[in-house]
C-alpha positions as CSV (number, residue, x, y, z in Angstrom):
1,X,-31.5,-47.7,67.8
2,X,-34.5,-46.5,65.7
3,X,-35.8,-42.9,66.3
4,X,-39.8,-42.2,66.1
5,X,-41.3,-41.2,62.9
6,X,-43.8,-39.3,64.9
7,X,-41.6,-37.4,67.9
8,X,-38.5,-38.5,66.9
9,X,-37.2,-39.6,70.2
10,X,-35.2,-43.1,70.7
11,X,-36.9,-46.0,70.3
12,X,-36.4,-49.4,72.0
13,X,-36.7,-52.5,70.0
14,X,-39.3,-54.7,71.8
15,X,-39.0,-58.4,69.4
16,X,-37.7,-59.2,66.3
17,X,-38.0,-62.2,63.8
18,X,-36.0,-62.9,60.8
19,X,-39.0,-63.0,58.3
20,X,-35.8,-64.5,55.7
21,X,-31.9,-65.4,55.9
22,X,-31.0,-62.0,54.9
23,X,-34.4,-59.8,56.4
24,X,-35.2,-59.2,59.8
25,X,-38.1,-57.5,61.2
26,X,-38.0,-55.7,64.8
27,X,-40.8,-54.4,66.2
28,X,-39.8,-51.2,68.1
29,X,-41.5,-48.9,71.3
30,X,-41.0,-45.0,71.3
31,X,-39.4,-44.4,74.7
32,X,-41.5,-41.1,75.3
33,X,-44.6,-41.8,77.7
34,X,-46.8,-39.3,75.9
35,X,-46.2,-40.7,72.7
36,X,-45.6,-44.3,72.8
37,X,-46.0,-45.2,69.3
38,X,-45.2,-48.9,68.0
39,X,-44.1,-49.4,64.7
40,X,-42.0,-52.1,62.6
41,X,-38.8,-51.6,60.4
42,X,-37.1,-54.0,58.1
43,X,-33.2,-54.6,58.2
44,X,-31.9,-55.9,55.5
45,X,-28.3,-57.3,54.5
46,X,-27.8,-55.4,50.9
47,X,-23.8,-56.4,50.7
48,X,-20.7,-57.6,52.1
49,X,-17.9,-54.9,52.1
50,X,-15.5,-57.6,53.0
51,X,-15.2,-61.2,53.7
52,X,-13.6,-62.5,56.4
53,X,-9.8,-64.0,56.1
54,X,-10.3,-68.1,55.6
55,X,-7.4,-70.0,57.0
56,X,-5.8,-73.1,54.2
57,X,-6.4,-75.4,56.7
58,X,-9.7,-74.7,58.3
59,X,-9.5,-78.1,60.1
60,X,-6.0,-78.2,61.7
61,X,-7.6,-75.3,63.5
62,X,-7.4,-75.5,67.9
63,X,-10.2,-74.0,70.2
64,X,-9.0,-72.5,73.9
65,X,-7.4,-74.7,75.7
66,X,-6.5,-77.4,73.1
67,X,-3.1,-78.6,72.8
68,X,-1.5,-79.9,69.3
């Protein structure tokens, strides 16, 4: 959740579009009737802090409810 930059109260996030693989854009909605600003913020992915664990043998691998 974003906050407004002009009340500061919660903001909802109305749409968002990845404008790249690693940037998205949301559009957001301050929640406060008298205010109801509209404004856009950027997320980006600046790092990975880990990676996940990959298995040797990524294809011996079983989905639910599969039997060897």
């Amino acid at each position: 959740m974003f906050h407004c930059p002009y009340c500061k109260q919660p903001a909802h996030t109305r749409t968002s579009r990845y404008v790249s693989e690693n940037l998205k854009q949301r559009y957001h909605q301050c929640t406060s009737l008298e205010c109801s600003a509209t404004f856009r913020t950027s997320e980006t992915l600046e790092g990975v802090i880990r990676q996940p664990a990959m298995p040797e043998n990524v294809g011996t691998l079983l989905t639910a409810g599969e039997t060897p």
